[in-house]
LOGUVEX-324132 format. One record per residue (C-alpha): x, y, z. Coordinates in Angstrom, 3 decimals. Layout:
// residues N
SITE         c1         c2         c3
SITE          X          Y          Z
...
END
This chain:
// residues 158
SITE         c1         c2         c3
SITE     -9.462    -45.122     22.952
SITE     -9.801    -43.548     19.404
SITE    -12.757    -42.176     18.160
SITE    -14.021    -40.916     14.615
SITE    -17.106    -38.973     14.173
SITE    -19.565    -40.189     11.104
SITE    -19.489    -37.600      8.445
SITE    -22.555    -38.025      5.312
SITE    -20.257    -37.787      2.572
SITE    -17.904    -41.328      2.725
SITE    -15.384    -39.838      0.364
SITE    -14.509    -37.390      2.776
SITE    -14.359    -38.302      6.357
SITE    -12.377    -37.774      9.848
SITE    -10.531    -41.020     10.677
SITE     -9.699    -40.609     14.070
SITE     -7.328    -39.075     17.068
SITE     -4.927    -41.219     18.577
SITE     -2.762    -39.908     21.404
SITE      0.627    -38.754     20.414
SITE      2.173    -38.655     24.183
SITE      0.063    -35.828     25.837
SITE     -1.797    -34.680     23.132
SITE     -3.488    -36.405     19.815
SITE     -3.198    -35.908     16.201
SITE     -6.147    -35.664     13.556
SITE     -6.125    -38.081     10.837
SITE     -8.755    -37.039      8.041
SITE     -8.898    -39.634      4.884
SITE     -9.931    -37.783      1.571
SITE    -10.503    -34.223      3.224
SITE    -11.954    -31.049      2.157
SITE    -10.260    -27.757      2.137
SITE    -11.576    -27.653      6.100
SITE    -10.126    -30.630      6.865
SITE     -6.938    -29.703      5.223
SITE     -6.756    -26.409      7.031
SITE     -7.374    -27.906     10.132
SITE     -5.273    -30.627      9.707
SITE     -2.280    -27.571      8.989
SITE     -2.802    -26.321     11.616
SITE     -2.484    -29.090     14.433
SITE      0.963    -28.180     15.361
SITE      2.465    -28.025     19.114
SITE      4.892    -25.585     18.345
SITE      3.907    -23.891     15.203
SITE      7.194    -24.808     13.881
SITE      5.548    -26.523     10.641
SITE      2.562    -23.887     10.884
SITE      0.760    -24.390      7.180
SITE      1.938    -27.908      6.435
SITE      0.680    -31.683      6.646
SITE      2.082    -34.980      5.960
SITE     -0.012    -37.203      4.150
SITE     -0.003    -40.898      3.197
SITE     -1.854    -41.750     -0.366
SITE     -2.772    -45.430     -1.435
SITE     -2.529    -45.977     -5.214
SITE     -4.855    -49.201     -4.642
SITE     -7.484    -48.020     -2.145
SITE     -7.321    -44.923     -3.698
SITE     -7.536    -42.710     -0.368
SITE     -5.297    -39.745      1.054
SITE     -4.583    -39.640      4.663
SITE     -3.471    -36.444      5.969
SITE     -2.668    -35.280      9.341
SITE     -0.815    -32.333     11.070
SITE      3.186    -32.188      9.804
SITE      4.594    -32.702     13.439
SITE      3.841    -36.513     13.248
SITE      6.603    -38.270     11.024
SITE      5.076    -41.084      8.718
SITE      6.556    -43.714     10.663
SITE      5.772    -42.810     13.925
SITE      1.909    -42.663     13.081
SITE      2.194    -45.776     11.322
SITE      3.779    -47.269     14.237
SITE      0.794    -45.893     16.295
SITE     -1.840    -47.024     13.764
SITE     -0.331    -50.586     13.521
SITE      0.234    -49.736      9.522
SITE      3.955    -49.790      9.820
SITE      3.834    -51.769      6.360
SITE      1.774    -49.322      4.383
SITE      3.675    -45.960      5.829
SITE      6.917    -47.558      4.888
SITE      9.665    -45.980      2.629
SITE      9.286    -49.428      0.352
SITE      5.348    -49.225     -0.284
SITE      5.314    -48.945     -3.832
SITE      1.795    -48.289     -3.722
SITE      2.196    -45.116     -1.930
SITE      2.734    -41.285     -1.791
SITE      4.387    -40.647      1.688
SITE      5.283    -36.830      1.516
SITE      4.998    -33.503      3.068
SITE      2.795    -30.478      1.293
SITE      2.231    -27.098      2.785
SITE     -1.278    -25.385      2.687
SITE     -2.763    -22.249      1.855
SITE     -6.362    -21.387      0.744
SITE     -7.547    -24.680      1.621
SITE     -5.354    -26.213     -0.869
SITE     -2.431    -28.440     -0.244
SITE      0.525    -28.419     -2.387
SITE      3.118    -30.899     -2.239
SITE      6.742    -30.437     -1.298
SITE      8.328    -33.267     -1.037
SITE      7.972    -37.223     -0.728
SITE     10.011    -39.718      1.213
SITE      9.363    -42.809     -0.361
SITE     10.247    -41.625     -3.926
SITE     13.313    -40.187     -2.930
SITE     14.369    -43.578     -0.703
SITE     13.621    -45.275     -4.282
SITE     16.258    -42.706     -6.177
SITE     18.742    -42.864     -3.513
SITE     18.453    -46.703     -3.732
SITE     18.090    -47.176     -7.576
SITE     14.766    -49.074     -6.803
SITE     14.040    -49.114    -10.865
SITE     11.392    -52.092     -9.690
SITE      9.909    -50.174     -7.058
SITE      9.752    -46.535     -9.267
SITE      8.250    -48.846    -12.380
SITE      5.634    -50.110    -10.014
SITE      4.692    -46.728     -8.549
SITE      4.912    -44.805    -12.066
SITE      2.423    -47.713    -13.851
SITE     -1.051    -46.401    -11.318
SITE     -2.944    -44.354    -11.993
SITE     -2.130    -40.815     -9.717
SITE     -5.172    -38.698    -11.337
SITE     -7.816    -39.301     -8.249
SITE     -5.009    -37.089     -6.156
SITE     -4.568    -33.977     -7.769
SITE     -8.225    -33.010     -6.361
SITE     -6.577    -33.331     -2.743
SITE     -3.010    -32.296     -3.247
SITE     -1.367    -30.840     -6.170
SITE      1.114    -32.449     -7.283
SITE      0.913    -33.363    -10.621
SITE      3.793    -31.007    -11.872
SITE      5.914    -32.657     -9.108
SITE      5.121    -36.283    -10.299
SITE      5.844    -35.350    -13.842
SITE      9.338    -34.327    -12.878
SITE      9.812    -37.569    -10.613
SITE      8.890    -39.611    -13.416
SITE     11.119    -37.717    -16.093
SITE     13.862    -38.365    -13.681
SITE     12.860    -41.828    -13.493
SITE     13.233    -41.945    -17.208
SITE     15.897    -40.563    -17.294
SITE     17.874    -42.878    -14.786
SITE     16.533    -45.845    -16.678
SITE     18.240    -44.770    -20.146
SITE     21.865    -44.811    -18.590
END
């Protein structure tokens, strides 16, 4: 049975915590620097100690984060939103960011790099045309963006 506990402010708010064999995983949808701590730190083994995974929708315009030990398909899988935490959502940020201070930073994404390996100039035109601003107040990643998208230019010159 999954659960979520009402929160007063909407934009930030604790989705739920469905089981992950044994144990569960925390799912928070536009945290706070709490949440994002918390979220870091929900690790079995502490073998990703200080890092999350996160799933953000360009169109709803919410983050999803949860603890690092849960791959993006597998909690999709468990969510039923296979579709949206899919290496082909153009819509979407799937990546990994590590946190400190109550700040995350990103380090990586899967779907952009599935789109580079592939050539996916329709997917990378779609992602690169919305708007990514309403994310840099939950991860930072705006440098890394800016150097995903240079690349993209770049590749689209040859």
């Amino acid at each position: 049975m999954i659960t979520s506990k009402r929160i007063i402010d909407i934009s930030e708010r604790y989705v739920s915590r469905p089981n992950v064999g044994n144990d569960s995983v925390e799912i928070f949808v536009n945290p706070n620097s709490q949440e994002l701590r918390d979220a870091a730190k929900d690790d079995f083994d502490r073998l990703c100690n200080g890092s999350i995974r996160f799933f953000a929708d360009g169109d709803k315009k919410e983050v999803y984060v949860w603890g690092s030990r849960i791959l993006h398909s597998n909690l999709g899988k468990m969510l039923g939103m296979s579709t949206l935490l899919s290496l082909d959502h153009y819509s979407a940020l799937l990546g990994v960011a590590s946190v400190s201070g109550g700040r995350a930073k990103i380090i990586d994404s899967d779907n952009l790099n599935y789109c580079f390996r592939n050539s996916n100039v329709i997917g990378l035109q779609h992602f690169f045309s919305l708007n990514w601003n309403w994310l840099y107040s939950y991860i930072d990643c705006k440098d890394y963006l800016n150097k995903k998208q240079e690349e993209f230019l770049r590749m689209t010159k040859k």
